[in-house]
N, C-alpha and C positions, 0 to 999 in steps of 0.2 A: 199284883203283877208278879208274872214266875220268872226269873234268869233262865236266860237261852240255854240249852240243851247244847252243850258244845261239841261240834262234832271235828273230829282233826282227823285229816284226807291227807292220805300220803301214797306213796309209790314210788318202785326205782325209774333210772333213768330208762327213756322210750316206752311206760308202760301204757301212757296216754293221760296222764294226774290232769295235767293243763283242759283236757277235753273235756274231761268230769268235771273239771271244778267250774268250766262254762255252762256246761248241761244246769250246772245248781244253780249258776246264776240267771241264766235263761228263765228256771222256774221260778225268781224273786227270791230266791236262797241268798241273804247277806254272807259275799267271801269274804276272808282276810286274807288275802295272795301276800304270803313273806315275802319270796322272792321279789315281784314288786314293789313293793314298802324301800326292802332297801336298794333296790335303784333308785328309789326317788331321792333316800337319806344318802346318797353315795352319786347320786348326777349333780347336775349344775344345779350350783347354790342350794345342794343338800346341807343338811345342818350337822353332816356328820364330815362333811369334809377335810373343815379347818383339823380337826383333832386328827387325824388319819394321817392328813399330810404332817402333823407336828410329829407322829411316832411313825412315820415312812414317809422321810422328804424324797421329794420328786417322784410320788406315787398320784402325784394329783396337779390339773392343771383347769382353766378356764373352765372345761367342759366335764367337769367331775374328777371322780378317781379313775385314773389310768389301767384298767382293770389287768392287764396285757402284766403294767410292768408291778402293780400289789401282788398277781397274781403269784408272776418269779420268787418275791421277795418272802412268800407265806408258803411258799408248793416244798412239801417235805422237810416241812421246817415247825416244829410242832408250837416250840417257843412264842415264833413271829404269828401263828397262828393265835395262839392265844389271848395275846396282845390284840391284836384286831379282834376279834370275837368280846374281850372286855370293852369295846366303843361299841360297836355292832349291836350287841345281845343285847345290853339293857334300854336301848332307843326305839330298837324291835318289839321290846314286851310293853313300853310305852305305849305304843300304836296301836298294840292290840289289846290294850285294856281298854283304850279311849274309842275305839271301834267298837268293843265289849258293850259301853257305856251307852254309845250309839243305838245300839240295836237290841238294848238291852228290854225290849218288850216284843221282840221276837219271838217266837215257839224255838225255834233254833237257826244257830248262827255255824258255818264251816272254816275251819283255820285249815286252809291249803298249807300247809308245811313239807315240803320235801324229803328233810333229814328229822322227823317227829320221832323217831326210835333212837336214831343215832346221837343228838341231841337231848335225849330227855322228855321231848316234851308230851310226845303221850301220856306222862305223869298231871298233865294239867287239862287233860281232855275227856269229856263225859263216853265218846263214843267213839271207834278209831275204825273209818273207812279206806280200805287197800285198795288200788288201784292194778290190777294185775292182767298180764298175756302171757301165751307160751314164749317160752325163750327163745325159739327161732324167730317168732315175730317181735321182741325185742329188740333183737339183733339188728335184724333186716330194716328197722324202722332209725337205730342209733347210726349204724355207718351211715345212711344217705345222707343226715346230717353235713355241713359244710365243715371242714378242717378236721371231721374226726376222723380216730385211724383204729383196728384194732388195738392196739396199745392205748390209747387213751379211753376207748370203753374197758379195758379190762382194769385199767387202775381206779375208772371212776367207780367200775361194780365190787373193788377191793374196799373202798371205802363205805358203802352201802347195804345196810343190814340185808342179807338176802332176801328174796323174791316169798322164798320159802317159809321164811320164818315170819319174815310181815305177815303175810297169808294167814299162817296159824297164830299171830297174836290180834287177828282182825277180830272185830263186833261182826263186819260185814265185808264182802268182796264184792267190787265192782268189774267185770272182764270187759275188756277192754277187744280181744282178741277174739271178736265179732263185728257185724257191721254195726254202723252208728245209731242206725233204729232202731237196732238189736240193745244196743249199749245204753244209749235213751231210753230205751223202754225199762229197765234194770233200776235206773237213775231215778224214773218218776215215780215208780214202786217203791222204792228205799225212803223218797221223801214222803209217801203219805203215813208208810210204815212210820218214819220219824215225827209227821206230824202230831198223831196217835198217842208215840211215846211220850213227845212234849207234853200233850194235852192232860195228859195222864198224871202229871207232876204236881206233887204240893204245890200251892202258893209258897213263896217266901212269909 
């Protein structure tokens, strides 16, 4: 039996990541969506709660972490970021080892990660899929968005390795900034490509 072929899918904010990473699943491509993981460990009777609330009381109630008021309490604050990211992080990489474990007879498994540059973790991934559009489709996709404002896309895109430079440190790019059949069709190409690659791999 060979270890999956790990592939870690990322992209900035509005470039379409969440679409792609259904397109993979659509095909029977095992995800590991971070972002979901820790809502689940961060909603009601998440297991990462009790500890959250003990290092930010009154950031959590009945129905999880208060995300509105951890968010105040960590926003420009590198410290209190830390700190949360020390609970966070290693409950995270729990999940996706035991996922790993899961589907560990897989040709290849995709870890939807968001921040995989900014975090590190392209360092732990066989294959790094960019999810990308032009920047005015970007744009026009982030403001419709409810609550957001110019100011808050621009601090989120201050925080987010560029578009650019994702791009050039891709295996592969996915565009996004097409229609979806168009984009689908990109998607089903890349997994036969990957299935290939998989196939191709020693045995353990």
């Amino acid at each position: 039996m060979t270890k999956p072929l790990i592939i870690g899918l990322t992209g900035s904010i509005g470039m379409g990541k969440s679409t792609v990473a259904a397109m993979f699943e659509a095909a029977g491509i095992p995800v590991f969506d971070a972002d979901a993981e820790v809502w689940k460990l961060q909603g009601p009777q998440g297991e990462l709660v009790p500890a959250i609330e003990a290092e930010f009381p009154g950031s959590t109630d009945e129905t999880g972490v208060l995300r509105d008021v951890l968010g105040k309490e960590v926003f420009g604050d590198k410290e209190a970021l830390a700190r949360l990211e020390a609970i966070v992080h290693p409950a995270l990489a729990r999940k996706r080892e035991a996922f790993l474990i899961e589907h560990f007879g897989a040709p290849f498994v995709v870890f939807d990660i968001p921040l995989l540059f900014e975090k590190g973790g392209h360092e732990s991934v066989d294959r790094i899929v960019v999810v990308s559009a032009p920047g005015d489709v970007q744009r026009v996709r982030v403001l419709a968005r409810p609550g957001m404002t110019p100011e808050k896309f621009a601090h989120i895109l201050s925080l987010q390795t560029p578009d650019a430079e994702k791009r050039m440190r891709a295996d592969h790019i996915i565009d996004t900034g097409q229609s979806l059949a168009e984009t689908e069709e990109e998607v089903l190409s890349l997994i036969a490509r990957l299935r290939a690659e998989a196939g191709s791999q020693d045995p353990l």
